[in-house]
TORMAR-765684 format. One line per 10 residues: number of its first residue (from 1); their letters; for each residue x, z, y of N, C-alpha, C. Coordinates in pm, whole numbers. Example, Ala and Ser with C-alpha at 12.3 -4.5 7.8 and 13.67 -1.06 7.14 Angstrom:
// residues 2
1) AS) 1319,780,-569,1230,780,-450,1320,780,-330; 1285,708,-225,1367,714,-106,1290,787,3
This chain:
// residues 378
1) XXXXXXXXXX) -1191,-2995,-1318,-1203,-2850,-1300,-1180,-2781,-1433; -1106,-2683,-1452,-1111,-2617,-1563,-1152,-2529,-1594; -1224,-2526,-1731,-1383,-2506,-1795,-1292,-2310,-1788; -1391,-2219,-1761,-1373,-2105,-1779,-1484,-1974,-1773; -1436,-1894,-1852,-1547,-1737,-1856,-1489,-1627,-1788; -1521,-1574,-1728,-1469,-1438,-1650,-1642,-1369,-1619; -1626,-1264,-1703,-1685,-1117,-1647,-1622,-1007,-1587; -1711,-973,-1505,-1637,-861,-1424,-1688,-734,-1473; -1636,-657,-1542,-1664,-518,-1590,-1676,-406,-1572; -1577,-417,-1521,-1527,-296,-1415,-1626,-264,-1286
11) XXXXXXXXXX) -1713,-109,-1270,-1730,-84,-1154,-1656,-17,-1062; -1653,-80,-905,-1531,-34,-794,-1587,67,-735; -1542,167,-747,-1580,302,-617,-1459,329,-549; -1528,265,-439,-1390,244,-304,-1418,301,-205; -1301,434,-175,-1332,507,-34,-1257,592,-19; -1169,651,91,-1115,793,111,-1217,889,90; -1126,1000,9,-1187,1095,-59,-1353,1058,-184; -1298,962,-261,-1417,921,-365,-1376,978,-508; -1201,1008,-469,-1226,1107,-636,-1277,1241,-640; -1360,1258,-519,-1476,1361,-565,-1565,1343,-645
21) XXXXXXXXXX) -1610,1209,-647,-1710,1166,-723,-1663,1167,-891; -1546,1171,-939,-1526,1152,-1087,-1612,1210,-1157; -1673,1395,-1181,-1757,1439,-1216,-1865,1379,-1238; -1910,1360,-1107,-2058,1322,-1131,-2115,1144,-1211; -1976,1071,-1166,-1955,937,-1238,-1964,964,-1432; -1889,1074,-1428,-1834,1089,-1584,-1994,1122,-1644; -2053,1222,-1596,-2173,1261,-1615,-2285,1125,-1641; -2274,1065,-1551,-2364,951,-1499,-2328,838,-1683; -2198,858,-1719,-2164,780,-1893,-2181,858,-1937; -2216,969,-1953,-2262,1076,-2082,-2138,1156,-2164
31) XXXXXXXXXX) -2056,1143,-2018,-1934,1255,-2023,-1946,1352,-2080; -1908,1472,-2173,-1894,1623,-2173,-1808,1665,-2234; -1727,1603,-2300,-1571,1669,-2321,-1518,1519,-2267; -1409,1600,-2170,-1353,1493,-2101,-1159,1462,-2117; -1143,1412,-2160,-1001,1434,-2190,-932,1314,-2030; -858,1419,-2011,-766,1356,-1900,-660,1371,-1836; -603,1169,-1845,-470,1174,-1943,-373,1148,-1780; -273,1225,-1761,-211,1178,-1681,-64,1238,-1704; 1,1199,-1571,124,1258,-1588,181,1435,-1490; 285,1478,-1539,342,1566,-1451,368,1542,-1298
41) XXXXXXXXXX) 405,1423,-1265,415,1417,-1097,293,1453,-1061; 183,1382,-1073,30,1385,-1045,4,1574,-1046; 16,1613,-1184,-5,1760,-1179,46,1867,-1052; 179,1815,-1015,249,1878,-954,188,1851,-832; 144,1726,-781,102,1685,-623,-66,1768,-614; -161,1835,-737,-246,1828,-741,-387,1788,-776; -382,1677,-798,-453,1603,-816,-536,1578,-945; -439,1613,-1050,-487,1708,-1145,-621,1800,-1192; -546,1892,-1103,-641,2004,-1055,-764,1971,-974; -762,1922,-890,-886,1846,-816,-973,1737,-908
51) XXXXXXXXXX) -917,1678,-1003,-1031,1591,-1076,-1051,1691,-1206; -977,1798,-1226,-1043,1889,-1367,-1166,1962,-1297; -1146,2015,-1134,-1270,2100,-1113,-1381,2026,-1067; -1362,1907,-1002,-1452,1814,-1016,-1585,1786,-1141; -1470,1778,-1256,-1545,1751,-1373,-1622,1901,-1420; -1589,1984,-1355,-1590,2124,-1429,-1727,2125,-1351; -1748,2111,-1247,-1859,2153,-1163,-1954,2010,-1170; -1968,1994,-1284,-2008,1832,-1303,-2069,1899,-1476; -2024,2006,-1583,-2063,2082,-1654,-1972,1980,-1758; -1829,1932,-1706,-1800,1851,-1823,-1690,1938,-1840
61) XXXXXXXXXX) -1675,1976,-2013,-1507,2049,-2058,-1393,1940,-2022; -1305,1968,-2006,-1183,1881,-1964,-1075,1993,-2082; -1024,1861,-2159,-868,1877,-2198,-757,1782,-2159; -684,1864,-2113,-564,1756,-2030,-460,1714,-2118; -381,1584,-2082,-241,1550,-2153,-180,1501,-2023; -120,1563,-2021,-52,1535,-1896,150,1481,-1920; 140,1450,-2063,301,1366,-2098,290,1234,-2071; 193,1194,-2018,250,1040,-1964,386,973,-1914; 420,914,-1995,597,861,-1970,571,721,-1908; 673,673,-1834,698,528,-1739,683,464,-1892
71) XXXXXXXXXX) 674,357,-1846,664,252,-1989,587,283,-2092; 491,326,-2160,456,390,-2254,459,314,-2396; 531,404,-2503,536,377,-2611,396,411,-2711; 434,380,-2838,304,412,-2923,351,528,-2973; 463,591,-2918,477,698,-3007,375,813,-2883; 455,749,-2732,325,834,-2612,195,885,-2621; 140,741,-2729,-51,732,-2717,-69,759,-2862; 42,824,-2966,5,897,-3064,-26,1054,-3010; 79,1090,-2933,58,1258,-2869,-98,1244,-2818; -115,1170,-2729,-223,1129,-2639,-371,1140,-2746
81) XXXXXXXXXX) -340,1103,-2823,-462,1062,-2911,-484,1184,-3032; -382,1290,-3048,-382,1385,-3077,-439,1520,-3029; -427,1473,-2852,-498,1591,-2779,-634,1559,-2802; -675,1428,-2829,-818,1421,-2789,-862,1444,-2861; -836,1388,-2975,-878,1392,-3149,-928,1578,-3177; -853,1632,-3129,-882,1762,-3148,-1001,1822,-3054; -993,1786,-2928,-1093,1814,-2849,-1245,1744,-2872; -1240,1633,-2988,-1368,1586,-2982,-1433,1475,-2861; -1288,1449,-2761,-1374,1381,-2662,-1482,1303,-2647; -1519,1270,-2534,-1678,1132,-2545,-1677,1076,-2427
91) XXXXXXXXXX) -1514,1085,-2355,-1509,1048,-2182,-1324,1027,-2176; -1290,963,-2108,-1131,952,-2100,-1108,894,-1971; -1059,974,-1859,-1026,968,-1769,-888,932,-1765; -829,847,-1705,-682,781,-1672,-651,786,-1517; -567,891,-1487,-549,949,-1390,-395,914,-1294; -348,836,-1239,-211,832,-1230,-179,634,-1207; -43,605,-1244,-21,495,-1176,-55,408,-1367; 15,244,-1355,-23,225,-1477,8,277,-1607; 100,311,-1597,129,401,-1757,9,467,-1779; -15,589,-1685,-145,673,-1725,-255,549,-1783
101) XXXXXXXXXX) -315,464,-1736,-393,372,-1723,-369,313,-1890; -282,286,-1880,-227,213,-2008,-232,310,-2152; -172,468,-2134,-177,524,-2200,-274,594,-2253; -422,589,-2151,-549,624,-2207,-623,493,-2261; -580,384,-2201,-655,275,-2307,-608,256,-2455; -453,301,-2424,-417,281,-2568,-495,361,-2636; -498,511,-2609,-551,657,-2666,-711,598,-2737; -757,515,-2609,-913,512,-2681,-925,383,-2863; -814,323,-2798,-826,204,-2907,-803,284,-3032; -716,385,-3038,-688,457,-3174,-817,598,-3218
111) XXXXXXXXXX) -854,600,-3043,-931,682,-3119,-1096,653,-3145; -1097,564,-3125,-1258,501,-3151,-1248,374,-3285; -1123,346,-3280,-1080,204,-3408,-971,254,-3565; -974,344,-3482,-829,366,-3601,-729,327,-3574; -631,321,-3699,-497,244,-3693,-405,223,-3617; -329,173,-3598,-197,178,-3458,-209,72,-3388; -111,74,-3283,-151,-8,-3166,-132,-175,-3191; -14,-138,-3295,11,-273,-3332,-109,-385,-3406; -218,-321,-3437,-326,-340,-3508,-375,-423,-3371; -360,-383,-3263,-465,-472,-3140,-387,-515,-3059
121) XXXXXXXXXX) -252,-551,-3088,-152,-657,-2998,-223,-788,-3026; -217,-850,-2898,-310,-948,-2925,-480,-898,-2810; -593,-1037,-2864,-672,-1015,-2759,-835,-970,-2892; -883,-914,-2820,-1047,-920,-2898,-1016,-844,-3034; -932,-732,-3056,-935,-675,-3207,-976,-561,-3261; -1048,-478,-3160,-1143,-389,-3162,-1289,-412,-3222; -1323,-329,-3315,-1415,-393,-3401,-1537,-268,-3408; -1541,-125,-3327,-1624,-93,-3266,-1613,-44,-3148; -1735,-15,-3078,-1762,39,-2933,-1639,125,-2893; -1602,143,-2770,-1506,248,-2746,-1556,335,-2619
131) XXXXXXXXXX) -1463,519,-2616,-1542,541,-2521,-1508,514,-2381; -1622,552,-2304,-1627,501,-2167,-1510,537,-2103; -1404,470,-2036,-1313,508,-1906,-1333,473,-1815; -1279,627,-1664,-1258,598,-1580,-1167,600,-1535; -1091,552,-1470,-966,474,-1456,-935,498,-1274; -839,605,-1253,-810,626,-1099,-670,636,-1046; -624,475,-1011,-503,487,-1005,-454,611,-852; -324,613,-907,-282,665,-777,-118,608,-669; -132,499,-781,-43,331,-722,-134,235,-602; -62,114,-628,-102,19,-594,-34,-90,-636
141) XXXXXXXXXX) -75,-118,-783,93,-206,-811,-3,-279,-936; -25,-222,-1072,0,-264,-1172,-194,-335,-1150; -292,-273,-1112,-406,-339,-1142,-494,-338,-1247; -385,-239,-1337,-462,-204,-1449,-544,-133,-1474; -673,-104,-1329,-803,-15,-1326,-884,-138,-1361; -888,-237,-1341,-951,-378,-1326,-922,-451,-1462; -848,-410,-1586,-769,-538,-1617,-873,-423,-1808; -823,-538,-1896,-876,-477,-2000,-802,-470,-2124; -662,-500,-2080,-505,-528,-2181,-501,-356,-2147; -373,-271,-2243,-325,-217,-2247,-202,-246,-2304
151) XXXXXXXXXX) -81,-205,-2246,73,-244,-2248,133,-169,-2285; 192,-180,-2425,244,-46,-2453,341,-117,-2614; 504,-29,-2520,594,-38,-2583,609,-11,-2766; 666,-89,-2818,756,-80,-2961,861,58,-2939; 898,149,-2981,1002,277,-2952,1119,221,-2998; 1129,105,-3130,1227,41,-3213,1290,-53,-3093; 1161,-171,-3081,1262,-294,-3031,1231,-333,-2895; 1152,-206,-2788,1114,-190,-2692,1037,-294,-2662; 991,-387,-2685,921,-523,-2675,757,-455,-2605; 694,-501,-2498,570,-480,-2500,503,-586,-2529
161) XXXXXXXXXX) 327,-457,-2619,250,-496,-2675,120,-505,-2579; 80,-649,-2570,-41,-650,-2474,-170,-626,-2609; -237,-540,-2578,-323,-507,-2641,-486,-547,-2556; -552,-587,-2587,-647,-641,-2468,-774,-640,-2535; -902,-612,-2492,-1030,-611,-2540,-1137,-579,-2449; -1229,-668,-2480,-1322,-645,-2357,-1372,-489,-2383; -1355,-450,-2458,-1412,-313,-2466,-1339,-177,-2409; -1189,-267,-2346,-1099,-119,-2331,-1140,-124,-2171; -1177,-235,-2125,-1219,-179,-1967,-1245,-104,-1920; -1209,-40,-1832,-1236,99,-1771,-1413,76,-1708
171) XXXXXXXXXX) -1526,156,-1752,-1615,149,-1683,-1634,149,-1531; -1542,241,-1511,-1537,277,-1318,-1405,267,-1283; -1381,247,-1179,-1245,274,-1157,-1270,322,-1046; -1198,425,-979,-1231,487,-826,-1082,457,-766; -1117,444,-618,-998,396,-548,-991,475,-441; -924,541,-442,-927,667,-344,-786,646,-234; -743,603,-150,-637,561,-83,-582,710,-22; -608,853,-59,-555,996,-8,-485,960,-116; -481,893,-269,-417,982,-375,-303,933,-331; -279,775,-267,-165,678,-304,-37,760,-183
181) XXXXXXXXXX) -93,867,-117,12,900,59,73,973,-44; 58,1068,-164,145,1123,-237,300,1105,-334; 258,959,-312,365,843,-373,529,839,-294; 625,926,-357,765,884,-306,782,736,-236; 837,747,-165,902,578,-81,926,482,-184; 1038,516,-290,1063,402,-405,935,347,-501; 871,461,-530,746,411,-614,618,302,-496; 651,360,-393,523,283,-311,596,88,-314; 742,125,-293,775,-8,-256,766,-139,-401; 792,-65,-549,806,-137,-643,689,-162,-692
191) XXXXXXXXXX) 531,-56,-650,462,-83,-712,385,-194,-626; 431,-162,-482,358,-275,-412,420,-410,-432; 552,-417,-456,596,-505,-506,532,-624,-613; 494,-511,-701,479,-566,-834,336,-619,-809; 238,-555,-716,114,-614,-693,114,-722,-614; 212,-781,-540,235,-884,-483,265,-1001,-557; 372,-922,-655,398,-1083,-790,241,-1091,-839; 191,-988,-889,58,-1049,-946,-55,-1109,-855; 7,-1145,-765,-118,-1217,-636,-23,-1350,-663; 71,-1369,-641,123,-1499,-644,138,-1559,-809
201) XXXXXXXXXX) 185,-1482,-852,127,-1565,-1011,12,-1629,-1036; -80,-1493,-1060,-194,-1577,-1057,-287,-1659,-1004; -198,-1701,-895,-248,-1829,-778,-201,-1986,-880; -126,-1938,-988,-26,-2104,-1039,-54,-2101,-1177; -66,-1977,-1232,-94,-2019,-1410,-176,-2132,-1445; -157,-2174,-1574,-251,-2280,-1657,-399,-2226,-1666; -409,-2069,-1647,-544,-2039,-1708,-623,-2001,-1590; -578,-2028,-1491,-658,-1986,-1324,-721,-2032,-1306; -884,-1976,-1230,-996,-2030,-1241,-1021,-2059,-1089; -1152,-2101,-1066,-1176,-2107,-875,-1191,-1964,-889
211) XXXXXXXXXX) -1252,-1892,-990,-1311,-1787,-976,-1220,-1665,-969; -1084,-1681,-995,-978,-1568,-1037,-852,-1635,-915; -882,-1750,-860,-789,-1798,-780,-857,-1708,-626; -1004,-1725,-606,-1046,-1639,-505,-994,-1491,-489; -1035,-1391,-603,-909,-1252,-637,-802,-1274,-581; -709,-1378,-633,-586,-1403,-623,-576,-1409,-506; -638,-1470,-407,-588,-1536,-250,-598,-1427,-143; -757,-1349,-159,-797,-1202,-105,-673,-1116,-119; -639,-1081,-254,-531,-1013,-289,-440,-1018,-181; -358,-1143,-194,-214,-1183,-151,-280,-1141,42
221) XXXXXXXXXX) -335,-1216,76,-409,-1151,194,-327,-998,230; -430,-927,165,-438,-800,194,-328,-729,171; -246,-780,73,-111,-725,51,-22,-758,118; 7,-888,178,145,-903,229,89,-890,383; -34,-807,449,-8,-766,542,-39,-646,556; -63,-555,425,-44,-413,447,98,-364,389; 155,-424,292,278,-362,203,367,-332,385; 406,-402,441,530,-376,552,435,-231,617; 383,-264,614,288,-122,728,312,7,629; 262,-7,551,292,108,447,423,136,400
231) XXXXXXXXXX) 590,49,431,656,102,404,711,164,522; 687,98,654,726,145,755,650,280,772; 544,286,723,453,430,845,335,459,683; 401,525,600,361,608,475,235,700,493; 210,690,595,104,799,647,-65,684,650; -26,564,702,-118,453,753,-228,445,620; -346,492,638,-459,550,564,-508,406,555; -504,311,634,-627,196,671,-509,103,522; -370,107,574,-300,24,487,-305,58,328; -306,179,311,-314,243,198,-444,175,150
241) XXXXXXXXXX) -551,176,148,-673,134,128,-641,-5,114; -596,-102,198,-595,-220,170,-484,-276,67; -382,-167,78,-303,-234,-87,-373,-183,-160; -471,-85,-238,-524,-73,-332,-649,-127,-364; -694,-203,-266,-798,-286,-286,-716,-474,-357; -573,-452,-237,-526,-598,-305,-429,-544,-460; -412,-471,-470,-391,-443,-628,-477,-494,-731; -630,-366,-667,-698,-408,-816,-767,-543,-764; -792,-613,-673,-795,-784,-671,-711,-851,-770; -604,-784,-743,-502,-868,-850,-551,-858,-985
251) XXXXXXXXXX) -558,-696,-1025,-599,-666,-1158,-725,-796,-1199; -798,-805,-1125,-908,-921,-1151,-879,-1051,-1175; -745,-1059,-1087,-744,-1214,-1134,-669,-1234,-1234; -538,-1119,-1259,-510,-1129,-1377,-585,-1173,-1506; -723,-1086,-1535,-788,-1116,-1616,-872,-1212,-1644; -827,-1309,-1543,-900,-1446,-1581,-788,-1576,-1592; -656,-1510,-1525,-549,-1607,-1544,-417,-1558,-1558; -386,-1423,-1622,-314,-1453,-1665,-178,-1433,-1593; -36,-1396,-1635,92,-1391,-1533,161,-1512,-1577; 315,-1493,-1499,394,-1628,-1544,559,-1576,-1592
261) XXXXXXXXXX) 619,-1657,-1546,759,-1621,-1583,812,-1527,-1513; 810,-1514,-1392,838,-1381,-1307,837,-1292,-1395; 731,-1253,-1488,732,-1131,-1561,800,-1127,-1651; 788,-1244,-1743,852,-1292,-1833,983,-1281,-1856; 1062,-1252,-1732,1192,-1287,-1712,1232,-1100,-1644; 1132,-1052,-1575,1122,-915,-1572,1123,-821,-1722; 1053,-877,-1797,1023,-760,-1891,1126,-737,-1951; 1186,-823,-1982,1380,-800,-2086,1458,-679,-1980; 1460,-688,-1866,1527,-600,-1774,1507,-469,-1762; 1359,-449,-1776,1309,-333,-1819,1363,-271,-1939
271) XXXXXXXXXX) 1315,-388,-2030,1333,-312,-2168,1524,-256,-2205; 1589,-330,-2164,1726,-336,-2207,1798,-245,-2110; 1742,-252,-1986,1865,-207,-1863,1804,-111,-1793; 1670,-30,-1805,1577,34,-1722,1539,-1,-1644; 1535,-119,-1571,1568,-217,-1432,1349,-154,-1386; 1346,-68,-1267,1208,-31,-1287,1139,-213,-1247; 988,-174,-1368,980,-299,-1365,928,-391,-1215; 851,-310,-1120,830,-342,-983,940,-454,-931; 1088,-375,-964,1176,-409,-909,1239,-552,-997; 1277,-554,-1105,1318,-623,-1218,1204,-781,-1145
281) XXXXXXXXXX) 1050,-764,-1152,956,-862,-1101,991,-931,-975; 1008,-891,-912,1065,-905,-737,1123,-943,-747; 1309,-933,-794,1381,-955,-824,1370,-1163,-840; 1287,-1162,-971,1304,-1226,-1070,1160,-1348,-953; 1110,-1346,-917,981,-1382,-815,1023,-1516,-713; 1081,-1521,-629,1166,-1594,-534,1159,-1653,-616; 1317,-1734,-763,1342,-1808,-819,1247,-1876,-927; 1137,-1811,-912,1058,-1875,-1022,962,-1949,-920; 916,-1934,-776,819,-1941,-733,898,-2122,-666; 1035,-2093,-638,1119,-2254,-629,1110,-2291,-756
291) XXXXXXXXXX) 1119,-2294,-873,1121,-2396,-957,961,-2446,-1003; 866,-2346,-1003,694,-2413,-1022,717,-2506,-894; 740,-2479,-764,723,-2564,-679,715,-2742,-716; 761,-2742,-841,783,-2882,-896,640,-2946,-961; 563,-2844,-996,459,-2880,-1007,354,-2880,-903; 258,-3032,-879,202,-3016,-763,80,-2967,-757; 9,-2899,-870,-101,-2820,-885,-55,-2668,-833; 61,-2640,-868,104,-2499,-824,158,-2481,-676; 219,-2611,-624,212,-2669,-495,139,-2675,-389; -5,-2627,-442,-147,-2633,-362,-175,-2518,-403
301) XXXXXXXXXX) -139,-2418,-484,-190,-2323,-509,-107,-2202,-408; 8,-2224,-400,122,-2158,-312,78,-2205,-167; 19,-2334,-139,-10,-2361,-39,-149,-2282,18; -228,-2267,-84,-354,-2205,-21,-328,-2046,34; -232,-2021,-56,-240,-1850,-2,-180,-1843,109; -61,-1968,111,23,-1979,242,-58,-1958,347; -126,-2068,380,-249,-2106,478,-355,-1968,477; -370,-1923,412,-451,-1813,419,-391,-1685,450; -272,-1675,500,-188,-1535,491,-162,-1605,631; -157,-1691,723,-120,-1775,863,9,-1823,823
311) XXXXXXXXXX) 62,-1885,711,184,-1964,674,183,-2065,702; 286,-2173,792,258,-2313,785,339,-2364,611; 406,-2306,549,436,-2359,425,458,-2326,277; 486,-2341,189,537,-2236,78,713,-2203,129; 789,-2276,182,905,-2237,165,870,-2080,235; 798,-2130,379,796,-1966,456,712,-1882,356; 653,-1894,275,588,-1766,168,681,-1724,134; 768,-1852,89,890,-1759,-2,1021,-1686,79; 986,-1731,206,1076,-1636,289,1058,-1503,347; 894,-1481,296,798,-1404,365,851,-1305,256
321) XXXXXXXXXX) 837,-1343,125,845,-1280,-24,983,-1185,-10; 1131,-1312,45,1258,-1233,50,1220,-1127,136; 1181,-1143,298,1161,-1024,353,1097,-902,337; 1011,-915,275,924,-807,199,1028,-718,76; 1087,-819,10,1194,-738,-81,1293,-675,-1; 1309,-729,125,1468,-636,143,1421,-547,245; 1257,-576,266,1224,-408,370,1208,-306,301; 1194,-386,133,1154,-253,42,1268,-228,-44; 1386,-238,24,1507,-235,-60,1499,-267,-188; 1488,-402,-216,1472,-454,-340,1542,-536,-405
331) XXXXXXXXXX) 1617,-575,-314,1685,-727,-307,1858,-689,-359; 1868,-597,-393,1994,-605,-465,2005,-726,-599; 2132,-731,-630,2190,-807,-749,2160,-705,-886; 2191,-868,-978,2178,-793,-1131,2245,-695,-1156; 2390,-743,-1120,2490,-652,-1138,2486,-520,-1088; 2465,-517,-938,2430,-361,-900,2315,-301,-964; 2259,-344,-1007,2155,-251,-1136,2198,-232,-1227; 2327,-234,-1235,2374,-220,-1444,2345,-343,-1509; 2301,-447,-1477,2302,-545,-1588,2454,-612,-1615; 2484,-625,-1709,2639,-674,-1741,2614,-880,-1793
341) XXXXXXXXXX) 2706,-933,-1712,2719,-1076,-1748,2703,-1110,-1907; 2758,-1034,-1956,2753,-1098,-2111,2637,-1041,-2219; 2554,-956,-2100,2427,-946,-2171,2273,-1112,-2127; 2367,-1173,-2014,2247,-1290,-1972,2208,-1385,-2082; 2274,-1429,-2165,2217,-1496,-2261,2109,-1462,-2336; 2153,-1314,-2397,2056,-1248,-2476,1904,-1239,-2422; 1953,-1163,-2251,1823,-1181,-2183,1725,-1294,-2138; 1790,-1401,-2190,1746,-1551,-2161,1646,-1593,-2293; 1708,-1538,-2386,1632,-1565,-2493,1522,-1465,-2524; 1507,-1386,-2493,1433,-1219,-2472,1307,-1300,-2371
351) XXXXXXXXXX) 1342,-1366,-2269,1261,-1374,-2186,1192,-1531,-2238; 1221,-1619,-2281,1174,-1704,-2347,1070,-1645,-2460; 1068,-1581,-2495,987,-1489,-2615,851,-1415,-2560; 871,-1377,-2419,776,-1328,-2360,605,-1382,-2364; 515,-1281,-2415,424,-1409,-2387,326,-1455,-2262; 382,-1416,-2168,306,-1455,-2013,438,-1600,-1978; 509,-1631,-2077,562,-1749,-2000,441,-1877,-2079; 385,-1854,-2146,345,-1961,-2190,190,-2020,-2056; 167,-1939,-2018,100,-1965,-1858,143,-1999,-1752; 246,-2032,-1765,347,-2058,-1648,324,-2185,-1579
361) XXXXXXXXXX) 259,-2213,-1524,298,-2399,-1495,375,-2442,-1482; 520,-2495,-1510,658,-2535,-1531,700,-2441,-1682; 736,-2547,-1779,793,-2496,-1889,928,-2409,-1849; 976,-2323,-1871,1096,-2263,-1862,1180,-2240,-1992; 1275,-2328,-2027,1374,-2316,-2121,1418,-2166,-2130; 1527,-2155,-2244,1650,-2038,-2252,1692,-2082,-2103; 1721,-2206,-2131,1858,-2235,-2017,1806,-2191,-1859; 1667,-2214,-1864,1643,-2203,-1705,1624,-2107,-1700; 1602,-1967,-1824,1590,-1813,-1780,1758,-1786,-1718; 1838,-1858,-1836,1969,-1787,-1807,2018,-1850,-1645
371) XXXXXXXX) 2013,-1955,-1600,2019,-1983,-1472,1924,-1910,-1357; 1803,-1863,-1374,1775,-1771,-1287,1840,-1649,-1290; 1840,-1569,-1404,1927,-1443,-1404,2107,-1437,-1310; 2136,-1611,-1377,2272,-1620,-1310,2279,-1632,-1158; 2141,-1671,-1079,2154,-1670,-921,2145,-1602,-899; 2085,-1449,-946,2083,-1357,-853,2174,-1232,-925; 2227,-1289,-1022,2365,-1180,-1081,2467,-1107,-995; 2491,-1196,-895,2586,-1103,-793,2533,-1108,-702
């Protein structure tokens, strides 16, 4: 059995209509200037506005940043950390899908530690207290209400920086399944996407526990039989709820084990080609999930979720996986995304560099990145 620690940090407030409660949650950590960080879509749908008067009638000041960019750089969670810095905050609300999420953990690491982000790439480098977040996605994808990394781009060599500390955990995270019906068709499908790779990854890494493999299995559960419902019928309140419950499941098991090459082999696509990363993961998912098959620890691990989702095998998971990509129009080629042939090498070696391949159970060469990229190139 392999020897492992997992705390769970994070408290879940799970319910339609529970981001009423943010106020009185924020209050409940000793909220009163509340900075909260999200993006313009969010503003525009509302939602915004509904967690500032929340907090307002809760007696907490709210200053907003609402430039949250896809991917977030350190140049993002310098602006970010500028609004707050000035406002004095003592509360940081992360409002939106993971960027927001990402971009207020970054915000707190600089503004409770100092120094730049690059200072806490890497795990445990926070060296005092930080303040309390609550953390309310309005995805179902990345998991990062649950998780205690923050991901956040180089502006130079686009590379992401996992920044991670038990201290950046979001105290609360609220899961409100009204915010996620606001979500365009493409964002619902990549982010559910992407919460699906993180149910099947972390069923096979080196660092998976019984305890983060349970997350993992619930997860995959709940996701690969709400994602089709929710792309078919966008309205389905019960499904909505259950991918954001198998999200932040995922977010949990992540944090005890960890991703694999799927991502690994995703993140270069992102960084180089815009490839959104939901999609770039998916993509890249199928071919990694046949070559672990070689290992027979990951063999039983593909098998349990199988059996637990009513699969008689892994091949049908992984047929389950293609169908899920091409209900969510996902399943295009490299090439029709803009990736060009004589950039695959580079991206082979890009993705070898990654550091979620080193969890991978099956070593993956240059050569076997550049042979996955090459099967699904055209």
């Amino acid at each position: 059995m392999t020897p492992f620690e997992f705390q769970i940090r994070t408290r879940l407030v799970f319910g339609v209509g529970s981001l009423a409660r943010v106020g009185e949650l924020a209050r409940e950590y000793g909220g009163r200037r509340v900075l909260l960080v999200t993006d313009h879509g969010i503003v525009k749908a509302g939602h915004a506005e509904t967690a500032r008067e929340r907090l307002a009638q809760e007696g907490c000041e709210v200053v907003l940043y609402s430039g949250v960019r896809e991917n977030p750089d350190t140049e993002d969670v310098a602006r970010c950390v500028e609004t707050g810095r000035c406002a004095q905050v003592d509360l940081i609300v992360g409002l939106g899908g993971g960027s927001a999420m990402d971009t207020a953990k970054g915000a707190n690491f600089i503004l409770t530690n100092g120094g730049e982000m690059r200072d806490y790439w890497g795990v445990g480098k926070a060296h005092a207290e930080m303040l309390p977040l609550i953390a309310i996605p309005t995805t179902s994808g990345t998991g990062s209400e649950c998780q205690s990394f923050a991901l956040i781009s180089d502006p130079k060599t686009h590379q992401k920086m996992a920044c991670g500390d038990p201290k950046a955990a979001a105290r609360v995270a609220i899961l409100d399944p009204e915010l996620t019906l606001s979500q365009p068709a493409r964002v619902t499908a990549c982010t559910g996407v992407d919460a699906l790779a993180h149910a099947l990854e972390t069923a096979v890494t080196k660092k998976r526990s019984s305890l983060s493999l349970m997350f993992s299995r619930e997860s995959f559960k709940l996701i690969l039989r709400a994602l089709p419902r929710v792309l078919l019928e966008p309205s389905d309140q019960v499904a909505r709820g259950e991918m954001q419950l198998g999200a932040a499941y995922a977010g949990l098991a992540i944090e005890g084990s960890m991703l694999g090459c799927a991502h690994s082999a995703a993140n270069p696509l992102t960084a180089g080609f815009g490839v959104i990363h939901g999609q770039a993961v998916g993509r890249m998912l199928p071919g990694v999930i046949r070559r672990n098959m070689k290992n027979a620890e990951a063999m039983s691990g593909y098998l349990g979720h199988a059996h637990a989702a009513g699969l008689d095998s892994v091949e049908s998971l992984v047929g389950m996986v293609e169908q899920v990509l091409g209900q969510a129009g996902l399943s295009g080629s490299l090439s029709g995304l803009g990736v060009s042939r004589e950039s695959l090498p580079r991206l082979a070696i890009e993705a070898s560099g990654q550091w979620t391949r080193q969890f991978n159970p099956v070593d993956f060469s240059e050569r076997d990145f550049l042979e996955l990229y090459e099967e699904v190139f055209e």
